[in-house]
N, C-alpha and C positions, 0 to 999 in steps of 0.2 A: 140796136140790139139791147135790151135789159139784162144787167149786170147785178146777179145778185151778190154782195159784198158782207165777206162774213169778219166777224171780231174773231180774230185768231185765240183771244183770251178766252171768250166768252165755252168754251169746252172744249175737251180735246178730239172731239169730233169735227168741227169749225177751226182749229189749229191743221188738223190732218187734210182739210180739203183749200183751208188759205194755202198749204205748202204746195198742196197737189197742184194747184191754177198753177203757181209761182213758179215750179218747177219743169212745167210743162211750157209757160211763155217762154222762159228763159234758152228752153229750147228751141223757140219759134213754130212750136206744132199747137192745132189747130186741136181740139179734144176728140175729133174721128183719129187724128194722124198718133195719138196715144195710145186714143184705144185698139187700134189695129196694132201696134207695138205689144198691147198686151192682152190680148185675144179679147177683148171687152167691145161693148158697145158703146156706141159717140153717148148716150143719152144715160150708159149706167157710170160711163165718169164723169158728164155731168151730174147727175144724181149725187156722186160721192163730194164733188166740187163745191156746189151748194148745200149738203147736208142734209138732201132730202135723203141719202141712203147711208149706212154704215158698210168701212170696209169690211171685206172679212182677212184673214191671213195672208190668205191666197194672193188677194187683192194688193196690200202692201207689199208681199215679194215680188210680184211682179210689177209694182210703182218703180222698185227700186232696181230692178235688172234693165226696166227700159231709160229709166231717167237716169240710170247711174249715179246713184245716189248714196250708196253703198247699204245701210239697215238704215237709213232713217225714219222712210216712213215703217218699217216693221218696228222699229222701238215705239210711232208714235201710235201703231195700233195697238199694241200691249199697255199704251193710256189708256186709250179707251175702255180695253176692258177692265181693266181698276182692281182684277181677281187680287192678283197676288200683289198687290201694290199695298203699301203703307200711307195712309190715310195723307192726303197733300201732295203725294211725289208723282201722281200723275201730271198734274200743274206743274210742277217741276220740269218734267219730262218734255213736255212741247216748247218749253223754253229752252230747254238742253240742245235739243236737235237745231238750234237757231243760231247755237252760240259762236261767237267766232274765237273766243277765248276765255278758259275756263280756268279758273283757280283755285283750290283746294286747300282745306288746311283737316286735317285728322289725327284721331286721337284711339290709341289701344289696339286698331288694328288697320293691315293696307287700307289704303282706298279700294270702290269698287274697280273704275277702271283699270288695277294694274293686278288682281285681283286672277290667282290663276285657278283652273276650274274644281281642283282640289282642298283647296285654302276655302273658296266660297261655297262650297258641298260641305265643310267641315261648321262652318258659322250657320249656313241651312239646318245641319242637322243638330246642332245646338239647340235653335230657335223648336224646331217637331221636339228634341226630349224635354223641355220646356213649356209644351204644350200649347204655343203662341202659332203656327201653324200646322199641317198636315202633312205629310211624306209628297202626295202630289203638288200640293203647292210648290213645296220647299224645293223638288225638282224644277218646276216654272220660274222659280226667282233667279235659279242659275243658270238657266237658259236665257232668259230677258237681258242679265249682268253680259252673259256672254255676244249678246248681238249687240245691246251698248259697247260694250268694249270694239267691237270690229267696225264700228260707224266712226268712236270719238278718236281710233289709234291709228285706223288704217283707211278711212271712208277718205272718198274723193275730196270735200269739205272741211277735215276733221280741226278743229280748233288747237291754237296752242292750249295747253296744257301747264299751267304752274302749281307742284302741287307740293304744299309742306308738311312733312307728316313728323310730330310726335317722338320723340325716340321711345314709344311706348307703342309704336307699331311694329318695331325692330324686335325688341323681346317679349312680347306678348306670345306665349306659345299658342297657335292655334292648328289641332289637328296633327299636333305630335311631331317629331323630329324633321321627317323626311319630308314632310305634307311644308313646314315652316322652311326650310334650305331650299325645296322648289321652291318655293314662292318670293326668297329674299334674292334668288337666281334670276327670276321673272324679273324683280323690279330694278336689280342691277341694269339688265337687259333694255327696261325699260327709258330708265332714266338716259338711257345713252343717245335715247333716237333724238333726231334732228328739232321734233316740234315739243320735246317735253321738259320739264327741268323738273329738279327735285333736290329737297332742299332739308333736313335734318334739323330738328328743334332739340339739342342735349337735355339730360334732363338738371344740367347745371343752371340753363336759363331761371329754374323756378320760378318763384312766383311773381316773374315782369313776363309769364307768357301774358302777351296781352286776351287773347282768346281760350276762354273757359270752354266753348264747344266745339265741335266740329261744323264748320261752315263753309258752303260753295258760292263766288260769285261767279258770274257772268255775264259778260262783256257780248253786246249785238254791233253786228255792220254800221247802225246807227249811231252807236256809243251809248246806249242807254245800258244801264247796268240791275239787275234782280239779284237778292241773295235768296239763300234755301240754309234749313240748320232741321234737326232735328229732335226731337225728345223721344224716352223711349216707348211713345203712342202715336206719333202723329209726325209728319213733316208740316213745316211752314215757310212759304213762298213769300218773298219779302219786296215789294215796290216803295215803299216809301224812301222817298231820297234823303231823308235826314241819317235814319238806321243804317243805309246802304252805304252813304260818306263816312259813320261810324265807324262801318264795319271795314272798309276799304282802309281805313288810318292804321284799323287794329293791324290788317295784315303784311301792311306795310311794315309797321313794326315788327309784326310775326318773322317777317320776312329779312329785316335787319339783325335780328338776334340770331335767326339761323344759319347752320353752317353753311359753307359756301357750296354750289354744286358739287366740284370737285372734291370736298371734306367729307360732304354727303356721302359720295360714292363710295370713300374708304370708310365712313361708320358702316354704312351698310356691308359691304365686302366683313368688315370686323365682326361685326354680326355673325355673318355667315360660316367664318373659320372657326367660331366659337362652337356655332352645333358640329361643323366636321370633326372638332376635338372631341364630343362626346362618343364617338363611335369605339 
């Protein structure tokens, strides 16, 4: 039998149909015994498999209710379409769904995924009065954040999670009192669950933070490791293993100046008393 073999890199079309194969062997089903799983034909998953077809929505919710995959392949159809995406984070994106461990480091405001859907509708709508995107996009972006979130928190797969954020994500008002106490609620919440840590940079560290951006690595089954950073036009997806051991030293560092999980938890709690004082 001819086995077409695609470069997972090579687009996030061929990323979406390497995982399709992958997650379908790992099943032990045959591409008829998938597509009867999801009302499809043996020859339009293979189609999707080899790249001769693109999914559509439909198609990715139902990759994922039969393979049990939680959103994965639905974030990796939102690569695909690149609408609402910032130039680079689609690439991003097909490496995310791969990761088995994911580490964070941010600045000014939560990260996406801890990110509740008020706090991220608040920074959307920032971006429309701003005039960087449209009222429909700006809805798309928080929809996409919100299915990453249920793949990276709660997915069958979901990676650990180390993420260090800033003590300038704490008081960063976004979205006004109540909209910022949800959301320091949320990542109280967060930070508790069994696969996540989180970790508080004071802003006493000053100027030995070793990292000047915000930067995400992640860690494959393999041990290969990709960073992502962003500027305010463009994401960049990083292979090179010199920049990557760089970046890895820095956050280790990052990660030695920060408070301990436990300290974390009561800055942030402190945080939070602080706005319930305003009332």
């Amino acid at each position: 039998m001819n086995r077409k073999e695609l470069d997972p890199q090579s687009s996030p079309a061929a990323a979406f149909g390497a995982q399709l194969r992958s997650s379908r062997e790992t099943q032990g089903w045959i591409q008829d015994q998938l597509a009867e799983r999801m009302g499809y034909s043996g020859t339009h998953v293979s189609a999707v498999e080899t790249c001769r077809k693109s999914p559509t929505e439909k198609f990715a919710q139902r990759a994922d209710a039969a393979l049990g995959t939680g959103a994965t392949f639905q974030v990796m159809w939102q690569a695909i379409r690149k609408v609402v995406l910032l130039e680079g984070f689609p690439e991003y994106l097909q490496e995310e769904v791969r990761a088995t461990r994911l580490r964070t480091f941010e600045l000014g405001v939560v990260p996406g995924v801890f990110q509740t859907p008020r706090y991220a509708e608040a920074l959307a709508a920032a971006d429309v009065e701003r005039g960087v995107i449209g009222t429909d996009l700006a809805a798309e972006r928080v929809a996409l954040l919100r299915t990453r979130q249920k793949r990276l928190l709660t997915g069958q797969n979901a990676p650990l999670i180390y993420a260090v954020l800033d003590e300038s994500c704490l008081r960063r008002r976004v979205g006004g009192r109540d909209v910022m106490a949800e959301q320091l609620d949320a990542l109280l919440r967060h930070a508790q669950a069994p696969r996540v840590t989180v970790q508080i940079v004071p802003f006493s560290l000053g100027d030995l933070r070793p990292l000047l951006l915000p930067v995400v690595l992640l860690s494959m089954r393999d041990r290969t490791v990709v960073g992502y950073t962003e500027s305010a036009s463009r994401g960049y997806l990083e292979r090179d293993e010199d920049l990557i051991h760089t970046w890895e030293r820095a956050y280790d560092h990052l990660q030695a100046g920060a408070l301990s999980p436990s300290a974390s938890l009561q800055a942030i709690g402190t945080a939070r008393k602080e706005l319930e004082h305003e009332r």
